[in-house]
C-alpha positions as CSV (number, residue, x, y, z in Angstrom):
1,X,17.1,-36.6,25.5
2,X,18.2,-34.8,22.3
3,X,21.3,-32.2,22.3
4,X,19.0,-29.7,20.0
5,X,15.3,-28.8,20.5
6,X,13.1,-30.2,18.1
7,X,12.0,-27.6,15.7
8,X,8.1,-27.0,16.2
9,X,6.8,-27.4,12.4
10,X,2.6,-27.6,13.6
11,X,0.9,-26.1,16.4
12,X,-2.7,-27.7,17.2
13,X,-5.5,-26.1,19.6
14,X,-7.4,-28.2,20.5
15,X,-11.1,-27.7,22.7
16,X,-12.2,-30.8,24.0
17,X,-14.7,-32.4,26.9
18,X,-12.2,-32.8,29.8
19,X,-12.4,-30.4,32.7
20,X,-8.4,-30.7,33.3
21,X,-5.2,-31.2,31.1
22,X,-4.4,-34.4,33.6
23,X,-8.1,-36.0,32.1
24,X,-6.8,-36.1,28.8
25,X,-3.8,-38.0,29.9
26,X,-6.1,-41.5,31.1
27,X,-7.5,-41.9,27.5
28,X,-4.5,-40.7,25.3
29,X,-2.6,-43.3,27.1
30,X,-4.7,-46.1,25.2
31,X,-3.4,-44.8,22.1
32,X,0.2,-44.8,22.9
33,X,0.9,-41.2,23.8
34,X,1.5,-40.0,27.2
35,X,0.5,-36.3,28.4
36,X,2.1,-35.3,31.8
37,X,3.6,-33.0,33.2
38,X,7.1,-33.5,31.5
39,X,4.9,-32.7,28.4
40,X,3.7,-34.8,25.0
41,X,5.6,-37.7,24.6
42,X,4.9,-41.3,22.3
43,X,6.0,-43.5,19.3
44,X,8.6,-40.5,16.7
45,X,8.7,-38.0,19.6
46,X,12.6,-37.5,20.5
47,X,11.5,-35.9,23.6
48,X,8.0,-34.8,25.0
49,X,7.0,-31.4,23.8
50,X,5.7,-29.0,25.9
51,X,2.0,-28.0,26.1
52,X,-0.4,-25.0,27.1
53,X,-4.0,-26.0,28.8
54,X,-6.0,-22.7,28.0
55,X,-9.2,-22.7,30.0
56,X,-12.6,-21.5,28.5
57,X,-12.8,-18.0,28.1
58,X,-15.9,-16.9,26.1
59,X,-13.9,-17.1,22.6
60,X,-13.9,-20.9,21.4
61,X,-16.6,-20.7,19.3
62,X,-15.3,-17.6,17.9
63,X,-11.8,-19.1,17.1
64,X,-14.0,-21.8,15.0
65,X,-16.7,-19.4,13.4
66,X,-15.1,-18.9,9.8
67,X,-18.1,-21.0,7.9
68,X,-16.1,-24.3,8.3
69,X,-17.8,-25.8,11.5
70,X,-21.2,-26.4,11.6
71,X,-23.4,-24.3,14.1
72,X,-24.3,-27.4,16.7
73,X,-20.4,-28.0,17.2
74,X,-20.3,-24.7,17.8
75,X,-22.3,-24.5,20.6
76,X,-20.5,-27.7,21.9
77,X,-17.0,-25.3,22.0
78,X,-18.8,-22.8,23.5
79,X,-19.6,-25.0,26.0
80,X,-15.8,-26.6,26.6
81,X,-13.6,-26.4,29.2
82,X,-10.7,-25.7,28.0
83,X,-7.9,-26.9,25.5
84,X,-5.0,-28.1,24.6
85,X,-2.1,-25.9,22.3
86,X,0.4,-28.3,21.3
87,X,3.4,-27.8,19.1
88,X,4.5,-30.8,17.4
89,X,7.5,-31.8,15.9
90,X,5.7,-33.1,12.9
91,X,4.3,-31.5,9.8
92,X,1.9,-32.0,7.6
93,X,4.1,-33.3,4.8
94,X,6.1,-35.7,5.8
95,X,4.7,-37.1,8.9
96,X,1.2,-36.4,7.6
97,X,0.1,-40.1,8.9
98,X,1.7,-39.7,12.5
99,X,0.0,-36.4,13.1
100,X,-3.4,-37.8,11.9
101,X,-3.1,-41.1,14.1
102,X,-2.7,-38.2,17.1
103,X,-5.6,-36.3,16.0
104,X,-7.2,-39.8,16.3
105,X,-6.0,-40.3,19.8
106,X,-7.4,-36.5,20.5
107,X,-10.8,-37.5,19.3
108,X,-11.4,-41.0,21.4
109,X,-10.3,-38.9,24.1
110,X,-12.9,-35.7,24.0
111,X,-11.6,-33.7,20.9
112,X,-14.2,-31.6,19.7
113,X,-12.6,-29.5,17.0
114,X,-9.2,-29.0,15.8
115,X,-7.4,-25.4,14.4
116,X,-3.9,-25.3,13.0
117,X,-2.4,-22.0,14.2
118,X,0.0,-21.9,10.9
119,X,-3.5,-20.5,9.4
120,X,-6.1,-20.3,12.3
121,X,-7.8,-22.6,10.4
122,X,-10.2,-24.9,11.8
123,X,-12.5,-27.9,11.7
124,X,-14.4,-30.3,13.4
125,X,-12.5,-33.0,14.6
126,X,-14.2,-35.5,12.5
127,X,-13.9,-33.5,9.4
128,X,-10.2,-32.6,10.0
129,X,-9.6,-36.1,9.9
130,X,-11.5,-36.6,6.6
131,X,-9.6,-34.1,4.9
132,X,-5.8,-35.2,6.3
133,X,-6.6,-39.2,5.8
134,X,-7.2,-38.2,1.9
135,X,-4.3,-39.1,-0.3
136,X,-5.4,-35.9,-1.9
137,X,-3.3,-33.3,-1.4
138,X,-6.1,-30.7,-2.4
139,X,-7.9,-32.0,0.4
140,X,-4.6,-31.1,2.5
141,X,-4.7,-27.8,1.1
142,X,-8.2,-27.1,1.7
143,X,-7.7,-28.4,5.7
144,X,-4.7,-26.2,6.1
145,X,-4.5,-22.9,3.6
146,X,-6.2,-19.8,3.8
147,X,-6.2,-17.0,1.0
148,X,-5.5,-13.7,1.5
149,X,-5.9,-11.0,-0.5
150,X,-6.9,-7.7,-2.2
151,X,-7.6,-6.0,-5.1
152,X,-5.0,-7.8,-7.5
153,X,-3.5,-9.6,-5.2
154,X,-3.1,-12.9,-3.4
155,X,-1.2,-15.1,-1.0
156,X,-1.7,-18.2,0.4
157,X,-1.2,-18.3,4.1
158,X,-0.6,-21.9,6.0
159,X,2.2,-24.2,4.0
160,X,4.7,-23.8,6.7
161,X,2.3,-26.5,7.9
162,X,3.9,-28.6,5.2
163,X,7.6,-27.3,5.8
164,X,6.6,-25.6,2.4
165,X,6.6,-21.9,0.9
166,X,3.4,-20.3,0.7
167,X,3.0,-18.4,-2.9
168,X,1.9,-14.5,-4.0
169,X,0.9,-13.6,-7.5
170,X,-1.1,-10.9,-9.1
171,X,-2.9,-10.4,-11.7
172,X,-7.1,-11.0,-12.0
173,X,-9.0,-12.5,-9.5
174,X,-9.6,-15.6,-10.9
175,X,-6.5,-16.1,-12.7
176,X,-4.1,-16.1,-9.2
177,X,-6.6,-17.8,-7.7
178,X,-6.0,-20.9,-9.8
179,X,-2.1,-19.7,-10.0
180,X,-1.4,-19.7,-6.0
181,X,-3.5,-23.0,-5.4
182,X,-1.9,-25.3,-8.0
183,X,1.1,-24.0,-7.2
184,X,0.9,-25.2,-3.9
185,X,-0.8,-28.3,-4.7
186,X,2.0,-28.7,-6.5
187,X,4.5,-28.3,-4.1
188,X,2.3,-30.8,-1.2
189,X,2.0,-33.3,-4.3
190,X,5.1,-34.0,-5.6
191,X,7.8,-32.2,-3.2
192,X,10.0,-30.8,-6.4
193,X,13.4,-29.0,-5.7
194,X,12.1,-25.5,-6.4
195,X,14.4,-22.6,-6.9
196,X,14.4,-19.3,-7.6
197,X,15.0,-18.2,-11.4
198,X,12.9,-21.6,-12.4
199,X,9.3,-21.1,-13.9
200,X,5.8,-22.3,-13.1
201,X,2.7,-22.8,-15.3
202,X,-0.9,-24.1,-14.6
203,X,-1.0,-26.2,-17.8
204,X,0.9,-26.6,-20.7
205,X,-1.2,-24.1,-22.5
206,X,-0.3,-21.2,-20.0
207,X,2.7,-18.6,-20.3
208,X,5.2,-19.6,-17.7
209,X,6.1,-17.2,-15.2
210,X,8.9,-16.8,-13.1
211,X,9.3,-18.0,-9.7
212,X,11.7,-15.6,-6.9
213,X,11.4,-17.1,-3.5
214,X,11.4,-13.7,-1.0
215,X,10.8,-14.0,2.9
216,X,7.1,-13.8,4.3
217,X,6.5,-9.9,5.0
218,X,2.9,-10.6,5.8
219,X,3.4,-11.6,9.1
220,X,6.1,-10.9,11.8
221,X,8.9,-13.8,12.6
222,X,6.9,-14.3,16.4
223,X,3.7,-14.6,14.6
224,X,2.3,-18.3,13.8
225,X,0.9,-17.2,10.9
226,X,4.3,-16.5,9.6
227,X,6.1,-18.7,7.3
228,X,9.6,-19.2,7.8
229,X,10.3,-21.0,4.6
230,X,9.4,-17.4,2.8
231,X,6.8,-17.3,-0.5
232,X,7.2,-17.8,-4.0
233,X,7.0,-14.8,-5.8
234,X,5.1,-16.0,-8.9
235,X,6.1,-13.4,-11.5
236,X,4.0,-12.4,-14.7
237,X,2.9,-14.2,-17.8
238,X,5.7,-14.6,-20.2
239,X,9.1,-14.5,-18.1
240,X,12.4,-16.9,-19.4
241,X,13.9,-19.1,-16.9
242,X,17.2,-18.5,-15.8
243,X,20.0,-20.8,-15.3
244,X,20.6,-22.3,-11.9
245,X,24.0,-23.2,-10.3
246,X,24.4,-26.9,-9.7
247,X,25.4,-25.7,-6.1
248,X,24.7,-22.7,-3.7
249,X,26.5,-21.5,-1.0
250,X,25.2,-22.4,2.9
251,X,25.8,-19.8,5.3
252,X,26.6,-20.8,8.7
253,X,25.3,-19.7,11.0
254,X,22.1,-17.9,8.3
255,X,23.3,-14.9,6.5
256,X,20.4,-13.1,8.1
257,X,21.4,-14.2,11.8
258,X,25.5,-12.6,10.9
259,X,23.4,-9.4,9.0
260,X,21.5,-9.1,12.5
261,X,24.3,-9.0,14.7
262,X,26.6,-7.1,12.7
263,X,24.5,-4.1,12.7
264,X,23.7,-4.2,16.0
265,X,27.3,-4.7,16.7
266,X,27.7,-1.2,14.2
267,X,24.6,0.6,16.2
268,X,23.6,1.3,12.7
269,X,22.3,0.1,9.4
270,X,24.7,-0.7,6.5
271,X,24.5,0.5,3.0
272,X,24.5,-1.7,0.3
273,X,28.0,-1.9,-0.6
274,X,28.4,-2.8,3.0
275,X,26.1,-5.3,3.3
276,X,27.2,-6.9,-0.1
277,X,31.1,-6.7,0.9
278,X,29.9,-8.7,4.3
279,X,28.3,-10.7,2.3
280,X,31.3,-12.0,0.5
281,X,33.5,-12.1,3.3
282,X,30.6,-14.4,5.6
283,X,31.6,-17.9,6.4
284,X,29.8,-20.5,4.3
285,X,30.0,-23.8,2.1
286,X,29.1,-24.8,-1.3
287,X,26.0,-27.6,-1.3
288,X,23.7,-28.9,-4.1
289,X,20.6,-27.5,-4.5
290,X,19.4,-30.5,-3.1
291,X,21.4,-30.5,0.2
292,X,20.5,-27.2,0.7
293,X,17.1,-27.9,0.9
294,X,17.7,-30.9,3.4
295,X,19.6,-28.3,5.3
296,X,17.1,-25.5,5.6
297,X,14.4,-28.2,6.7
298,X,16.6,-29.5,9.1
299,X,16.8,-26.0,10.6
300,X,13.5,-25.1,10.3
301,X,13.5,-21.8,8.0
302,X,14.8,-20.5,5.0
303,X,17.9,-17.8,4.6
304,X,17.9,-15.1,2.7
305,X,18.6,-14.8,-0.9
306,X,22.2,-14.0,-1.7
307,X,21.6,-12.7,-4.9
308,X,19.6,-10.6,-3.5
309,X,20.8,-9.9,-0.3
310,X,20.5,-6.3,-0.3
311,X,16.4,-6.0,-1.2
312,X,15.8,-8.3,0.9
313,X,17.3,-7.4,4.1
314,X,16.0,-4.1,3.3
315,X,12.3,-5.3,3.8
316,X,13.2,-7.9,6.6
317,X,14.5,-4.9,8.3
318,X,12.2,-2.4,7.7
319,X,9.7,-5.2,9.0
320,X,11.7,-5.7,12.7
């Protein structure tokens, strides 16, 4: 058994044909994974993972009626038993094969759709796995992300799936459209150390525009929906790069965990020459860039920005 809990990085629900969670155990033993009631265990696990058997309760085919499962599967949810929830310790980047050859195992043994809870988007299990045994990450994107959006506005909700930032621009319709998914291709594709203060164009043709990685107000911290690797803040056309330390400084524990406690410690909230001085005084080290990143996946979020500390605790604050 591990010291630390495995993060959860992808939460799957899964409707399927057995009447019981102990049914689906017989068949996903052929496959190398065992479900009992110590939980989810097989080949990368470190430890089983817990799981949830939710029994039928009207909405199945509801959860699944977003135009991207066909109306006969639909009737076949409706008519499930129940399903499994289970949060992984795999994502969609990195162990992209491992979760697919469980999905896999989920099918042979009564899967009939499949809806990661990052997004609430789902599929039908056979279609799921068309999309995730692509090599083609847009295919990835199109299995996992969902767009939301208004007038002028757009983020992509869903690449925590991926251990990734989602992204937010505005500007026309069509124009962020293009802007959000690309960048996020992007990002699934090649896995480059982004930063904030870099900058991001479509094409070669395109004005660059500068990229400022904030935390995801969208959606509360307890919500799945909520990324905890923040967005990309995908600034307007025309913006200059700026220049970007060789290191950062790693805050241990998070800046935003020592922000947390010393208010509530205070029974107040600080101004911003308080929360700048505490700032300065918190424990942390210098890290490459690089490290940094290895050290927020490790952890499973993202801390705030200290160069922006102050707006930034402002809105996680004002968000609870």
């Amino acid at each position: 058994m591990s010291e630390r809990r495995p993060v959860t990085r992808l939460t799957l629900f899964v409707p399927g044909t057995q009447a019981s969670w102990a049914e689906w155990g017989p068949p996903l033993a052929k496959h190398g994974l065992q479900l009992d009631v110590g939980g989810l265990s097989g080949e990368g696990f470190e430890e089983p993972v817990g799981f949830t058997w939710v029994e039928q309760d009207g909405s199945f085919a509801e959860a699944f009626s977003f135009g991207t499962v066909e109306e006969p599967v639909l009737e076949r949810l409706a008519a499930a038993p129940g399903a499994l929830v289970l949060p992984l310790p795999f994502d969609l980047r990195a162990d992209r094969e491992r979760v697919v050859a469980i999905v896999a195992a989920l099918r042979e043994a009564g899967a009939i759709a499949v809806r990661i809870e990052e997004s609430m988007l789902g599929w039908d299990v056979d279609r799921w796995l068309e999309l995730f045994s692509s090599e083609d990450p847009w295919a990835w994107h199109r299995g996992a992300v969902v767009m939301l959006g208004e007038e002028g506005k757009l983020q992509s909700c869903g690449m925590h799936a991926f251990s990734l930032p989602d992204a937010y621009a505005e500007g026309p319709a069509d124009e962020i459209s293009e802007l959000v998914g690309t960048l996020n291709v992007y990002q699934l594709a090649e896995d480059p150390l982004l930063l904030s203060g870099q900058t991001f164009s479509t094409d070669a043709e395109s004005p660059r525009r500068v990229l400022t990685r904030w935390p995801d107000l969208n959606y509360p911290d307890s919500h799945p929906c909520h990324n905890p690797y923040g967005v990309w803040r995908v600034g307007p056309p025309g913006g200059t790069a700026r220049e970007i330390p060789a290191e950062t400084p790693s805050f241990v524990p998070a800046l935003r965990v020592m922000l947390l406690a010393r208010e509530k410690k205070l029974g107040r909230a600080m101004t911003q020459a308080e929360v700048e001085e505490f700032r300065d005084k918190c424990p942390c080290v210098m890290v490459s860039q690089e490290h940094a990143q290895t050290l927020e996946r490790a952890r499973g979020y993202a801390d705030l920005d200290p160069d922006l500390v102050w707006e930034q605790w402002q809105a996680v604050r004002a968000q609870g």
